[in-house]
C-alpha positions in Angstrom: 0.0 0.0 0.0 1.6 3.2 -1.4 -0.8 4.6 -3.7 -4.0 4.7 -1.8 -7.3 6.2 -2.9 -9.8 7.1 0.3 -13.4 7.6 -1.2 -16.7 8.1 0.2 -19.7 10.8 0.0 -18.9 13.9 1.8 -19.2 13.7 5.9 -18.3 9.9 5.5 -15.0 10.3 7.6 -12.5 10.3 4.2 -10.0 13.0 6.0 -10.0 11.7 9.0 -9.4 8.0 8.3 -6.4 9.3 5.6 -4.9 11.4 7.9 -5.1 8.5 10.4 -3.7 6.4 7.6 -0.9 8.7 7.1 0.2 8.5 10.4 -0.1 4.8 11.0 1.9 4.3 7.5 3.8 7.6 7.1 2.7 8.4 3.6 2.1 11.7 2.5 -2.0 12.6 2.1 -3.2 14.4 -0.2 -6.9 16.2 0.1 -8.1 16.9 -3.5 -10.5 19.8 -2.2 -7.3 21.8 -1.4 -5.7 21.5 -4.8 -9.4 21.5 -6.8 -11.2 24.4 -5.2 -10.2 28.1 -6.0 -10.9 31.1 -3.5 -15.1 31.2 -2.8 -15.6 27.8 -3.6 -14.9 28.4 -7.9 -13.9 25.4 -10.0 -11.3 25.1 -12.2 -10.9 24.8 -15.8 -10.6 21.3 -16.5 -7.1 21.4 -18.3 -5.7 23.0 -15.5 -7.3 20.7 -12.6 -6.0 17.4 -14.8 -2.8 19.6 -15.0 -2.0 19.5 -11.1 -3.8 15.8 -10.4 -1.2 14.5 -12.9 1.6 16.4 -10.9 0.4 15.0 -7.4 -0.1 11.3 -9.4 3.5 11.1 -10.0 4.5 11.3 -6.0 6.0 7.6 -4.9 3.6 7.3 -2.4 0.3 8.7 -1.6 -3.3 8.8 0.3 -5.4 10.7 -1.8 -8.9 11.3 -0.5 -11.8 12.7 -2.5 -14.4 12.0 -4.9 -14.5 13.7 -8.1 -16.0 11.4 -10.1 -14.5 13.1 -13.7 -11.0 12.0 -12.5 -11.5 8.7 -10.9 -10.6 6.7 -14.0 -7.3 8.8 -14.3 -6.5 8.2 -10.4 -7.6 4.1 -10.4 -4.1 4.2 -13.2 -1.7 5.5 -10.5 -3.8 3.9 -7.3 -2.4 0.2 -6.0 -5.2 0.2 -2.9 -8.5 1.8 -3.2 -10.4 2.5 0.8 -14.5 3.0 -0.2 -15.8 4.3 3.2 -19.8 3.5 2.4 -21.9 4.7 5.5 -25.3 5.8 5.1 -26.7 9.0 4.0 -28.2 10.1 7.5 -24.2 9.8 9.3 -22.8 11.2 6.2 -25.2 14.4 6.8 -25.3 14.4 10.7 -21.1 14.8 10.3 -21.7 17.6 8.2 -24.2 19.3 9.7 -21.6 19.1 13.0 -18.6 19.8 11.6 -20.5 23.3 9.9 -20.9 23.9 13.0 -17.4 23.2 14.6 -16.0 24.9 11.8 -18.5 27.9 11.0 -17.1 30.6 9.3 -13.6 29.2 9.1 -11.4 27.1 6.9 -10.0 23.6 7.3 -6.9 22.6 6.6 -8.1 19.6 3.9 -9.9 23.0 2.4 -8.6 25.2 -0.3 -7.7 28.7 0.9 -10.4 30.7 0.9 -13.2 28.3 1.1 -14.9 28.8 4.4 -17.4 26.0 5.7 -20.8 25.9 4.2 -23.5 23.8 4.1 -26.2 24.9 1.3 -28.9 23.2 -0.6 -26.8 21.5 -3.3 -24.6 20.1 -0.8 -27.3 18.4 1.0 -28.4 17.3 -2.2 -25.8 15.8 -2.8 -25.0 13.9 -0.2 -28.7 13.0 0.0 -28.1 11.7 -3.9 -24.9 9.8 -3.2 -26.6 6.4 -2.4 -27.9 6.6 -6.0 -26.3 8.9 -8.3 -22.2 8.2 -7.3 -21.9 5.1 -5.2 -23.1 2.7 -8.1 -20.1 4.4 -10.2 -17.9 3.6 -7.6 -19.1 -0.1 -7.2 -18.9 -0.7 -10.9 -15.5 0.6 -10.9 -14.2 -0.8 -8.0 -15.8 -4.0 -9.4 -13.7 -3.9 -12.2 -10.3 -2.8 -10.5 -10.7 -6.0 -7.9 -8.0 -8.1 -9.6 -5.8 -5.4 -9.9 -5.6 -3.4 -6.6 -6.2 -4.1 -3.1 -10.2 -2.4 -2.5 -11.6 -2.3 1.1 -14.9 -1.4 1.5 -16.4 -0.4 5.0 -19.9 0.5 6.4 -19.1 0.6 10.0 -16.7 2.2 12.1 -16.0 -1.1 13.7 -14.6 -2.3 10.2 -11.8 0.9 10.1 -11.4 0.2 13.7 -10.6 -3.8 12.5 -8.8 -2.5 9.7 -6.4 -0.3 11.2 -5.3 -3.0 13.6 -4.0 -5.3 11.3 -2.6 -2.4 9.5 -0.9 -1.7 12.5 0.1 -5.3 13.0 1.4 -5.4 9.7 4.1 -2.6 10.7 5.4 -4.6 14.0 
């Protein structure tokens, strides 16, 4: 495990289980929302955004978490170990909802500058969608990278908790 792709719908725990993974492994992690998002929450031009993904790609080792479905295909190329972190809609919102408030009015540090912490009606969309618009891309793609790279999939934070024992095990 070098190359590590952590995905999930937003408020599923991605940042927190790859910075815990970083630590545990001491690999390098990588939160796509800080290189993808421009100041007030702008997207970049497409040319430039595959531009700096390719750059970050090319790094020996990696935990890279974030969606972005447009690029997955590009990042499965580089990834040797893909982490799906599938919980349900309702935690995946409840997080949200409490880290807006932890975080109100300031930025992150897995945030682009200048991209304070919001919560708005296409974000809850969004997550509320995820179940049915994203995941069954994921599946079918993660389906089809089984024989080639290591895929965990977890619903439960008693899985992580199980996985980062023997990850931990495995370091001894």
């Amino acid at each position: 495990m070098k190359r590590i792709l952590v995905l999930g719908s937003s408020g599923a725990g991605k940042s927190t289980f790859s910075r815990r993974l970083g630590e545990c492994l001491a690999i390098e992690v990588i939160h796509l929302d800080s290189y993808y998002w421009q100041p007030n929450w702008v997207e970049p031009p497409w040319e430039k955004w595959h531009e700096k993904l390719n750059i970050l790609l090319q790094r020996d080792a990696w935990i890279m978490d974030g969606n972005y479905i447009n690029s997955l295909d590009f990042r499965f190329k580089y990834a040797d170990s893909v982490v799906f972190i599938d919980f349900n809609r309702y935690v995946c919102l409840w997080r949200c909802f409490k880290r807006f408030i932890q975080n109100k009015g300031s930025n992150r540090p897995e945030l682009a500058h200048g991209c304070d912490e919001k919560i708005d009606w296409e974000f809850f969309k969004w997550i509320w969608n995820y179940p049915e618009h994203i995941k069954p891309i994921i599946l079918k793609k993660l389906n089809n990278q089984s024989e080639k790279k290591e895929i965990y999939i977890f619903k439960s934070y008693g899985e992580i908790e199980e996985f980062f024992k023997k990850v931990k095990l495995q370091k001894r």
